[in-house]
C-alpha positions, 0 to 999 in steps of 0.5 A: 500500500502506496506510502504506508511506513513499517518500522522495525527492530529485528535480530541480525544474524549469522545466516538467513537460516532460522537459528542462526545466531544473533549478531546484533539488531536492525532498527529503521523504517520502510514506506513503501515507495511505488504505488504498484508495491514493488519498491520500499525506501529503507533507512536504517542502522545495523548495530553490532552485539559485540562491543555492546552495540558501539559499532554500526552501519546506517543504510539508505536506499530503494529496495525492489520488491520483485528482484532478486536484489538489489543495493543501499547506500551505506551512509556512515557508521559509529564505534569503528566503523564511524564515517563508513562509506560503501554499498551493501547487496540485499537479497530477499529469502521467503520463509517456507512453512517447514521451517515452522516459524512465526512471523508477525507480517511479511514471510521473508529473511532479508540477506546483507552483504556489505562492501566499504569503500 
């Protein structure tokens, strides 16, 4: 739906498996930017667990919903990684129903790789 914002607070984790484990928190937003729903604006921080979540990237950017990835723009950072600069590759995995997980909305893991510049 056309401009509707979803704000989130989901566990980062080692792998797009369920149980892998956690590494950290992905706080932000998204509104869904197109009117056909396929693309959503995203801006948000990855914080990192290690260091009691000192370390971080923000990223920003449109997120294609019918791709099979697409790229944000990292837009800074703090702890050491302040001042980052960079891109990251996001990919969408659905959640099948065997893998018995509850959702609260969409059925999906999304996938981070980031690249610094």
């Amino acid at each position: 739906m056309f401009g509707t914002m979803t704000v989130f607070d989901d566990e980062l984790t080692e792998g797009h498996e369920l149980g892998s484990g956690m590494v950290g928190k992905a706080q932000g937003f998204y509104i869904a930017s197109s009117v056909d729903g396929t693309s959503q604006v995203m801006a948000f921080t990855a914080k990192f667990e290690e260091n009691g979540y000192v370390d971080s990237f923000s990223f920003f950017g449109v997120h294609g919903t019918q791709v099979s990835e697409s790229q944000l723009a990292i837009i800074g950072g703090t702890g050491k990684y302040v001042n980052a600069e960079g891109f990251a590759i996001i990919k969408t995995f659905p959640v099948t129903n065997d893998q018995q997980h509850h959702t609260d909305g969409l059925e999906t893991f999304l996938q981070l790789t980031a690249y610094l510049a």
